[in-house]
C-alpha positions as a Markdown table, in Angstrom:
| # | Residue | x | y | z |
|---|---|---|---|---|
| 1 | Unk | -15.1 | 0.5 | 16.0 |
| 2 | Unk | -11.7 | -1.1 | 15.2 |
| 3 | Unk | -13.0 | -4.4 | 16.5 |
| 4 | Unk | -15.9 | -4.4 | 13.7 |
| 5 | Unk | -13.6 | -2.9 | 11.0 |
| 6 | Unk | -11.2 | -5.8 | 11.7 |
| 7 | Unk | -13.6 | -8.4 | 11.8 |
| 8 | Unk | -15.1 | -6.7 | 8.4 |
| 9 | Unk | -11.5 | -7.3 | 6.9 |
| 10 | Unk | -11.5 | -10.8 | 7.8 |
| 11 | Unk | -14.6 | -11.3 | 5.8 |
| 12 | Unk | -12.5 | -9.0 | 2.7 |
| 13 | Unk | -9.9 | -11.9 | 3.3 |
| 14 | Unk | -12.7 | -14.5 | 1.3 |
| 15 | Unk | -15.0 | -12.1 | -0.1 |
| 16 | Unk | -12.6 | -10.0 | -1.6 |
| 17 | Unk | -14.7 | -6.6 | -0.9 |
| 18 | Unk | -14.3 | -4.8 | 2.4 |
| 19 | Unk | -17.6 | -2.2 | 3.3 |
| 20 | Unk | -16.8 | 0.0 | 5.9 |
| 21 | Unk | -20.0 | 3.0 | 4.6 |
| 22 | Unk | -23.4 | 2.4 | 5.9 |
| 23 | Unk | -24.5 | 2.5 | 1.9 |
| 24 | Unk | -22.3 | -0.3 | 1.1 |
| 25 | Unk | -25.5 | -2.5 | 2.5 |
| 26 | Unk | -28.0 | -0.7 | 0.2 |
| 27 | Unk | -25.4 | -0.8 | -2.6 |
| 28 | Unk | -25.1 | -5.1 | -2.6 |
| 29 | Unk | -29.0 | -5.4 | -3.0 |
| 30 | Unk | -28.4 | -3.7 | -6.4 |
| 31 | Unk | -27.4 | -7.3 | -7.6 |
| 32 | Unk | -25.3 | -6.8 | -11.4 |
| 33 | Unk | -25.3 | -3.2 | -11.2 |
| 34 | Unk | -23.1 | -3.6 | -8.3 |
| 35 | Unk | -21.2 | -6.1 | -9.6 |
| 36 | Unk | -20.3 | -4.3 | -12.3 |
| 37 | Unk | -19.5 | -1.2 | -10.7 |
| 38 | Unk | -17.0 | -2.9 | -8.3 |
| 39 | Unk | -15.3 | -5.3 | -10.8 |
| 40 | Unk | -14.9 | -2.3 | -13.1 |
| 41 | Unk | -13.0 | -0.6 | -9.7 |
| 42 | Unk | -11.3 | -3.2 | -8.9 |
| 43 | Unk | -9.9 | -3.2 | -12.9 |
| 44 | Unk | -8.9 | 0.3 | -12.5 |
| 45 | Unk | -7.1 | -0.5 | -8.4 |
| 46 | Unk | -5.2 | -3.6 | -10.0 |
| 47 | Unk | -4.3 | -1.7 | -13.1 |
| 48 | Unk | -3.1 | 1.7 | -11.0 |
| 49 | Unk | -1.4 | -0.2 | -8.5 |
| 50 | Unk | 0.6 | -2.6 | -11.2 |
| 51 | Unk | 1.5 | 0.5 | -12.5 |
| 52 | Unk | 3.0 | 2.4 | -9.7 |
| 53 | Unk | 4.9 | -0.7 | -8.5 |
| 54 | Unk | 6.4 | -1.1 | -11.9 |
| 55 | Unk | 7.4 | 2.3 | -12.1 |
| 56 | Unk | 9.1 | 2.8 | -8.6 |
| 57 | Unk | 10.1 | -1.0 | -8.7 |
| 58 | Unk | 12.1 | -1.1 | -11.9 |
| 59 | Unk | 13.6 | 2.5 | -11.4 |
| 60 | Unk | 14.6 | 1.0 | -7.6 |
| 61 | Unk | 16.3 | -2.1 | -9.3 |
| 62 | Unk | 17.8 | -0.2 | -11.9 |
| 63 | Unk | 20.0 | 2.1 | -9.0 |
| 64 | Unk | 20.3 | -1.0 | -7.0 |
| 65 | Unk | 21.7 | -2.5 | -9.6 |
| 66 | Unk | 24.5 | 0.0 | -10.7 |
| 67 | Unk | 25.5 | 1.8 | -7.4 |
| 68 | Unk | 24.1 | -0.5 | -4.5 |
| 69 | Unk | 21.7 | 0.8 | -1.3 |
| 70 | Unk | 22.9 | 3.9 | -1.1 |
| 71 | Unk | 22.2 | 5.1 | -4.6 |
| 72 | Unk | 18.9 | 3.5 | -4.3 |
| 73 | Unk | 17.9 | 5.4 | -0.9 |
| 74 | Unk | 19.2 | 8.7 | -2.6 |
| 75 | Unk | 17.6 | 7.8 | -5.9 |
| 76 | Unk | 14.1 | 7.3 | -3.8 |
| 77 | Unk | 14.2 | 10.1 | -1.1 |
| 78 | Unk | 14.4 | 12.1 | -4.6 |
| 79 | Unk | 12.2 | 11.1 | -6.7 |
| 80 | Unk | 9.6 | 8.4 | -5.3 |
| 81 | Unk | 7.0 | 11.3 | -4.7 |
| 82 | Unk | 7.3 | 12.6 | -8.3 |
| 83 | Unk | 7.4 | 9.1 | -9.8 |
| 84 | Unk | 3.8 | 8.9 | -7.9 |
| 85 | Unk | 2.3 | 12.1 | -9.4 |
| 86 | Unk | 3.6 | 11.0 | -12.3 |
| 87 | Unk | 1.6 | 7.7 | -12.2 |
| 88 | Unk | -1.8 | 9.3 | -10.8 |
| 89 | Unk | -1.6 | 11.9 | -13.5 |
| 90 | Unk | -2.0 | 9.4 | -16.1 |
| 91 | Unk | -5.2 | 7.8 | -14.4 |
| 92 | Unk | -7.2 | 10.7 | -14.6 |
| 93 | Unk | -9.0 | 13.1 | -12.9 |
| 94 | Unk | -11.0 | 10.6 | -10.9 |
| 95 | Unk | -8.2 | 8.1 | -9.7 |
| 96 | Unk | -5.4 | 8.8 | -7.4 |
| 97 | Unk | -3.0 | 6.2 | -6.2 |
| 98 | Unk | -0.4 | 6.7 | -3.3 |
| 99 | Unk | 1.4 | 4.3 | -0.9 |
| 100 | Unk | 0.8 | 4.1 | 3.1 |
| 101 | Unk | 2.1 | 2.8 | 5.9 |
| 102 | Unk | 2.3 | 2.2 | 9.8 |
| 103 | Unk | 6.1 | 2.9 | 9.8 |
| 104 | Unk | 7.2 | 5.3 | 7.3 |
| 105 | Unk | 10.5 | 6.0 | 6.1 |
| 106 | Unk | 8.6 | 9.1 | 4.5 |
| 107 | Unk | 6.4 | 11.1 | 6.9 |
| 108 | Unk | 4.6 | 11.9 | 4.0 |
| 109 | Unk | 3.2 | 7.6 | 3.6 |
| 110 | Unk | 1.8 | 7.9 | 7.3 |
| 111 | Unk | -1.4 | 6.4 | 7.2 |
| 112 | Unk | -4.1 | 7.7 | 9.1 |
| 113 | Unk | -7.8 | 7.8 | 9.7 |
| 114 | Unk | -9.6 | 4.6 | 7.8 |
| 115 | Unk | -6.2 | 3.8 | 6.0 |
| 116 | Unk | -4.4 | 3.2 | 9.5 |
| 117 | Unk | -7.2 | 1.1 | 10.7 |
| 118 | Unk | -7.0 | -0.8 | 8.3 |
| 119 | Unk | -3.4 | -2.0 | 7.8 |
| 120 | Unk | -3.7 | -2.4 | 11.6 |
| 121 | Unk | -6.2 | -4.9 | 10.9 |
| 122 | Unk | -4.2 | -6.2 | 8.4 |
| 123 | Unk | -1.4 | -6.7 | 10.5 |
| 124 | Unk | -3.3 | -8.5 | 12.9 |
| 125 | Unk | -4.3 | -10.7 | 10.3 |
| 126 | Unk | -0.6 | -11.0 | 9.6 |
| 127 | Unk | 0.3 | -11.7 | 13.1 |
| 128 | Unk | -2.3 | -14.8 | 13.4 |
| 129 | Unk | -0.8 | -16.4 | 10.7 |
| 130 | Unk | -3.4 | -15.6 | 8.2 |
| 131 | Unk | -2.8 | -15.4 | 4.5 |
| 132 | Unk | -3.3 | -11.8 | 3.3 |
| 133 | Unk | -5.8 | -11.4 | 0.5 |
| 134 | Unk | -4.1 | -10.1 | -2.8 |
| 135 | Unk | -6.4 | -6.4 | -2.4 |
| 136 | Unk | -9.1 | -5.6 | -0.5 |
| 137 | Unk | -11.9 | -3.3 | -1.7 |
| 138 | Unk | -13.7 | -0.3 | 0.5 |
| 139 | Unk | -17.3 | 1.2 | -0.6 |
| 140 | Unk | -16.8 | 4.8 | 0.4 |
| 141 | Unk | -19.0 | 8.3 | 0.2 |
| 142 | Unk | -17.8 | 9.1 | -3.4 |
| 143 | Unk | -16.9 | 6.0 | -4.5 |
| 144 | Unk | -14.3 | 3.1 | -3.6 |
| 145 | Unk | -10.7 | 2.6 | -2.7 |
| 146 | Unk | -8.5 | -0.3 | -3.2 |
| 147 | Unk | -6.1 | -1.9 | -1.7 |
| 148 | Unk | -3.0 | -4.0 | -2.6 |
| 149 | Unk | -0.9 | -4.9 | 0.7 |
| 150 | Unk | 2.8 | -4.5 | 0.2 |
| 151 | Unk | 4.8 | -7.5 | 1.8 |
| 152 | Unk | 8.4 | -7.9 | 2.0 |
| 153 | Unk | 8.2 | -10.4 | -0.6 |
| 154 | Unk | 12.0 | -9.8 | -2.1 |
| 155 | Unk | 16.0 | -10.4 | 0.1 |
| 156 | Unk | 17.3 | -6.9 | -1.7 |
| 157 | Unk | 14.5 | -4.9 | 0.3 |
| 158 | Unk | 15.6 | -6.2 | 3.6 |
| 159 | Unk | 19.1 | -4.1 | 2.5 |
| 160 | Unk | 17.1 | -0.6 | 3.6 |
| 161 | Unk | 14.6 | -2.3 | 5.6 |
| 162 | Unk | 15.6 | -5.2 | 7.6 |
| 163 | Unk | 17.1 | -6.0 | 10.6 |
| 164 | Unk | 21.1 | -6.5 | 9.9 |
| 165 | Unk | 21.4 | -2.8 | 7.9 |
| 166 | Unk | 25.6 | -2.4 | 7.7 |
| 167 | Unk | 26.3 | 1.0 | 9.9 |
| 168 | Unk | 27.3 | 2.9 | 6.8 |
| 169 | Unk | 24.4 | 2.5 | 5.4 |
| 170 | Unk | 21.9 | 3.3 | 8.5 |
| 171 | Unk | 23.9 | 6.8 | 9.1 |
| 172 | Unk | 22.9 | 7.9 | 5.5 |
| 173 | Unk | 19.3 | 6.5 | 6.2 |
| 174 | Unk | 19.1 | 9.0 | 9.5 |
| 175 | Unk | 20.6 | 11.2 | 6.9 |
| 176 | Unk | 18.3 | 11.3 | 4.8 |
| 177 | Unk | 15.3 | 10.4 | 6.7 |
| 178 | Unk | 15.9 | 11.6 | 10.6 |
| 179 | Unk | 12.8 | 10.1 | 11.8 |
| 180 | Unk | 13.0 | 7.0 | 9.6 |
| 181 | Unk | 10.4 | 4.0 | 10.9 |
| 182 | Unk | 11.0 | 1.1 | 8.0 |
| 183 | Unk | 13.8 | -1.4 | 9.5 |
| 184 | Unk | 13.5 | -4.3 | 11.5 |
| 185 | Unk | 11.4 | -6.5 | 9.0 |
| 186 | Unk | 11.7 | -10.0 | 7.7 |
| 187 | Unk | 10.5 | -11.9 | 4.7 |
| 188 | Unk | 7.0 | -11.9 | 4.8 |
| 189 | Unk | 6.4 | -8.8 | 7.0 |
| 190 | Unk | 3.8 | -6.0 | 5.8 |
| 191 | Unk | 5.4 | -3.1 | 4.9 |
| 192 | Unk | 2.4 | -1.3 | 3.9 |
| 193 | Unk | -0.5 | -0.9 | 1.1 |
| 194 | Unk | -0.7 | 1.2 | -1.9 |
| 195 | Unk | -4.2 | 2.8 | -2.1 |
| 196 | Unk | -5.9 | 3.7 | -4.8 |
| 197 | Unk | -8.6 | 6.0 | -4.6 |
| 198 | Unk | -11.5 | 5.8 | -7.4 |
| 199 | Unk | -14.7 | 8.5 | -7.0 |
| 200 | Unk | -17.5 | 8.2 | -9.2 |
C-alpha cells in the first residue's frame, strides 16, 4: 500500500494531481469536465492555503519582530488554532484547511491515516534529493484535498525549530509543549503540509 501510494506521489511530482480513490480512474476519462472540476479545486487549495500562511505568517513575524522566540512560541501555542478556524470559517461550509505534520509541536497537527502516508512519501521524496512539487492534489470520496508542503524555507524558523535552540528557550518550549517533536531541522527540511479539504 505505501509502496503504490508513494510511487503515485512521484507521478503528482510532474503531473501535479495525486489519485489515491479507485474513482479517480473513472473520473480522468471525463476529459474537460474533469479538468475543470480540478483546476477549479486546485483555485480554491492555492487560495485557502495562501491565506492561512499569510495569516499565521505575518502575525508570527509581527511577535518575532517585537519580543523575539519566546513571544512568538507564546503568541502561537495561543492562538495558532483560532487563527485557523478563523481562516476556514471564511471558506465556507464546504472547505476546511488545517496544517499536518510527522513531528508536531502541537499534538493536535499529527497527521494520520492518508495524510501521514503521504508526507512520508513526501519525505522520501525529500530524502532522494528530489524537488518537491509546489501542491499535490488527491481525488477523494466527497471530493478532493490539496496539498501545499511546508519546507523550512526561512533562517528565523530554525530559532523554534532547528538544531542549535539556546537553553532558555528550549525549557519554555517543554513548557509549553511537553511532548514537543519540531527541532532538529535545517534549511530545506519538510516541516509538514497544510491540507485543505474541498467536498463537493
Amino acid at each position: 500500500m505505501r509502496l503504490g501510494r508513494s510511487i503515485l506521489v512521484c507521478i503528482a511530482a510532474s503531473a501535479m494531481l495525486f489519485a489515491s480513490h479507485p474513482e479517480a480512474k473513472a473520473s480522468v476519462a471525463k476529459g474537460k469536465q474533469v479538468c475543470g472540476e480540478t483546476a477549479q479545486a486546485v483555485k480554491t487549495g492555492k487560495e485557502a492555503s495562501r491565506l492561512l500562511l499569510k495569516t499565521l505568517g505575518g502575525n508570527m513575524k509581527k511577535h518575532m519582530k517585537a519580543g523575539g522566540a519566546k513571544d512568538a512560541l507564546s503568541f502561537c501555542s495561543m492562538n495558532a488554532a483560532n487563527l485557523t478556524a478563523e481562516v476556514g470559517s471564511k471558506l465556507g461550509d464546504k472547505v476546511s484547511v488545517k496544517r499536518v505534520t510527522l513531528k508536531p509541536r502541537n499534538p493536535a497537527n499529527l497527521a494520520e491515516g492518508d495524510e501521514k502516508e503521504i508526507l512520508e512519501a513526501l519525505e522520501n521524496l525529500k530524502r532522494n534529493s528530489v524537488v518537491l512539487p509546489k501542491y499535490l492534489l488527491q481525488k477523494t470520496k466527497n471530493g478532493y484535498k490539496y496539498y501545499k508542503p511546508l519546507l523550512i524555507n526561512k533562517k528565523v524558523c530554525l530559532k523554534c525549530h532547528g538544531r542549535n535552540i539556546p537553553p532558555s528557550l528550549q525549557a519554555e518550549i517543554k513548557k509549553v509543549y511537553p511532548a514537543d517533536k519540531a527541532t532538529g531541522y535545517k534549511m530545506g527540511d519538510l516541516r509538514g503540509a497544510i491540507v485543505v479539504t474541498i467536498e463537493k
